[in-house]
Each structure stands twice: as C-alpha cells, then as structure tokens.
N, C-alpha and C positions, 0 to 999 in steps of 0.2 A: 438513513440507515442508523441501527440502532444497534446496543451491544448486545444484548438478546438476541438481536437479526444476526450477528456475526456468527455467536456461537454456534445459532440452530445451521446457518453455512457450514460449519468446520462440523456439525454433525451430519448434515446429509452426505456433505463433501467423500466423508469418511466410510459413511456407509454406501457409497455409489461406490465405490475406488474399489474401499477393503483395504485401504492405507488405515494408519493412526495416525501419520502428521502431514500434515499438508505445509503449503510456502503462500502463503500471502503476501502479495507484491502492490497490489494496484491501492489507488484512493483511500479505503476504505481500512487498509491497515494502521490507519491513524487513530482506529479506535482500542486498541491497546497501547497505545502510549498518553491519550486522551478520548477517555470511553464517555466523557460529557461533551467532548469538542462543540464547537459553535455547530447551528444546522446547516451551514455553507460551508464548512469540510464533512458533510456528513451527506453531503444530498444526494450521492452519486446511488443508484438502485444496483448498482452489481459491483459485484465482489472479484477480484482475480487471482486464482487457487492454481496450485499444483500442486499436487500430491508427490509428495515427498519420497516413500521407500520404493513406491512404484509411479514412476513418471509416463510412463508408458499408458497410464488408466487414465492420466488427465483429459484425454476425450472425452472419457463415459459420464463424466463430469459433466462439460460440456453438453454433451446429449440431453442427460436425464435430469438437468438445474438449470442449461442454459437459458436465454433468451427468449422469450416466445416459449418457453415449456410450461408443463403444467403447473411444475413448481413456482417459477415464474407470474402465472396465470394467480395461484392461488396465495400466494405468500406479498405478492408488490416487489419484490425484488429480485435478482438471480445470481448465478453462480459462474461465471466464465473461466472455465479451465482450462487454462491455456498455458505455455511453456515461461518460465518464470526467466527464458531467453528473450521473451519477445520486450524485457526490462531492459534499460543500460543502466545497472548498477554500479556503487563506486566499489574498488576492491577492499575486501573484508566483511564484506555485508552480512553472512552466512553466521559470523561471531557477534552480528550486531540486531541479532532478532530479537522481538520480544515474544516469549511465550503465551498464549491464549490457551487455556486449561483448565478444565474445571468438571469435578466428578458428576454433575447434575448435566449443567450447561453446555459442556461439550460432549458431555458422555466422557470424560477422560480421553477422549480424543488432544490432540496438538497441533494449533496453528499458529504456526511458528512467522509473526508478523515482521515486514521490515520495519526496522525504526523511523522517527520523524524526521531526522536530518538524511538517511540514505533515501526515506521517500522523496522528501522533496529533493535531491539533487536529482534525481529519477527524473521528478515531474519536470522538473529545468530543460534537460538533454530533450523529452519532447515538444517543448519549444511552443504550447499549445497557450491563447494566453488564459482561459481556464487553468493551466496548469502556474499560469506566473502569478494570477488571483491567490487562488490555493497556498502557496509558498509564501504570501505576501500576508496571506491571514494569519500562518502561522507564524511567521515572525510577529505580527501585529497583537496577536494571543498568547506571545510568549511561549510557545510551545516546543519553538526551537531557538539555539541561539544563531546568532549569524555566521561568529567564527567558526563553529563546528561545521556550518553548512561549508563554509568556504575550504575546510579541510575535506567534507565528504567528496567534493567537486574535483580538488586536487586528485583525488583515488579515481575518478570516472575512465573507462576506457576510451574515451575519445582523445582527437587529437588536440596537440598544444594552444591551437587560435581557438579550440571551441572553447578548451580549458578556459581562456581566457578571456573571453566574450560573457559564461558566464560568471566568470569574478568580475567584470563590471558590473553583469548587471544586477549582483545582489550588492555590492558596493554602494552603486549607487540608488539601490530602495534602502537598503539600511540607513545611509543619508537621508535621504527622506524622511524616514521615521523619525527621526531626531527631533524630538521639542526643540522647538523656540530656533 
C-alpha cells in the first residue's frame, strides 16, 4: 500500500458513503504518521474504513470496494468497511487521530487515521503474531516510542491480566532491542 493508494481509499470511501470523513483503524493507518514506512508495515492490500457522519453506509463501502470487487479487481487493493468496533482501542483515541486531507488527493475529503502507538496497541490486543511483527518493526524504525505504547495499553478496555500480559511483553521486546 502506498499513500496515493490511501488517498484514492478515502476518495472512493467518500464517494460510496456520501460521508466527508471516514475513521481509519486497521494496518494501513500507519501511512499518515509514516507515508514512506518500511514495505513490511505497508504490505497489507486493504484498508479498514468507517465512515464517520454516516456509520450506517459503512456497508456500501464494503459492497462496492470490498474484497473480491471490481475495485478490488482493478486497483490491487481494497476497502473493508467495517465498524471501527470491531477495533479494541485505548481510551482517547478519537483525540489522537491523524488527519489525511488533501484538495487533489482526497478531494478534500477526511480520513481521520489512528495514530501509531493506538495502532499498535490495537494490533497487541489481537494477539495475531503478524500483528507482534508489525509493533516490533515499529519500534525497531522508531516510529513509536515504547513508553508511549506502554501508556496507550494502560487506556485499552480489557481486563487487568491482559493489561498486563501485554506490558511484559513490549517490556520485554524493548529489552531486546537494546544494543549490546
């Protein structure tokens, strides 16, 4: 995925819905807080949108970008519109977007991306190890810091042992990474 590819997402997005902003949650939000990222936080082919003033359209999304569609077919990548619930986010995330805007690019349209450290605590809580890669490169690329991850983890709605299952285990990859 590329940041071109993003944009031309948050304009089809826009124009399926009839929204102006959509919520970007999944992988692929990493390209507004690093639109060069490495091509291994970047390889994922779909995007995961919700449309923001009208949540209710995020199907049509789905339908006419998803999977298997033409867009899909014709572009290499797609659009999965799905509910920005089906994320376990940490609390505050909503104040911790990064805007994706642009009068050309998106059409002045707005996808409003999660940040890198509520991504990756996201990607954490799914437990996938794809997603412990992912979290592992960003540390490793500097793209997040560790402590701020450790605080976004602290905000996650789960319970206390998950809490804290994963503050070992960025604990102890951050040890890891440690020269020498």
């Amino acid at each position: 995925m590329r940041y071109d590819q993003l944009e031309h997402a948050i304009r089809a997005a826009c124009d399926v819905s009839g929204d102006t902003e959509l919520i970007i949650f999944g992988s692929q939000a990493i390209l507004a807080t690093a639109p060069n990222a490495p091509e291994s936080l970047r390889a994922s082919i779909e995007i995961d949108i919700q449309a923001k003033t009208f949540p209710e359209r995020t199907d049509l999304i789905d339908g006419a970008l998803g999977e298997d569609s033409l867009f899909h077919a014709t572009h290499g990548f797609y659009v999965h519109g799905v509910s920005v619930e089906a994320a376990t986010l940490p609390a505050g995330w909503e104040s911790r977007t990064i805007a994706v805007r642009h009068p050309v690019g998106t059409r002045g349209a707005t996808g409003h991306c999660v940040e890198a450290h509520v991504l990756a605590a996201s990607k954490l809580v799914a437990n996938r190890e794809k997603d412990r890669v992912f979290v592992t490169t960003l540390l490793i690329e500097g793209i997040i810091d560790g402590a701020v991850l450790l605080e976004r983890i602290q905000a996650l709605p789960v319970d206390a042992d998950r809490i804290a299952h994963l503050t070992m285990w960025v604990s102890i990859t951050l040890e890891d990474l440690m020269p020498g």
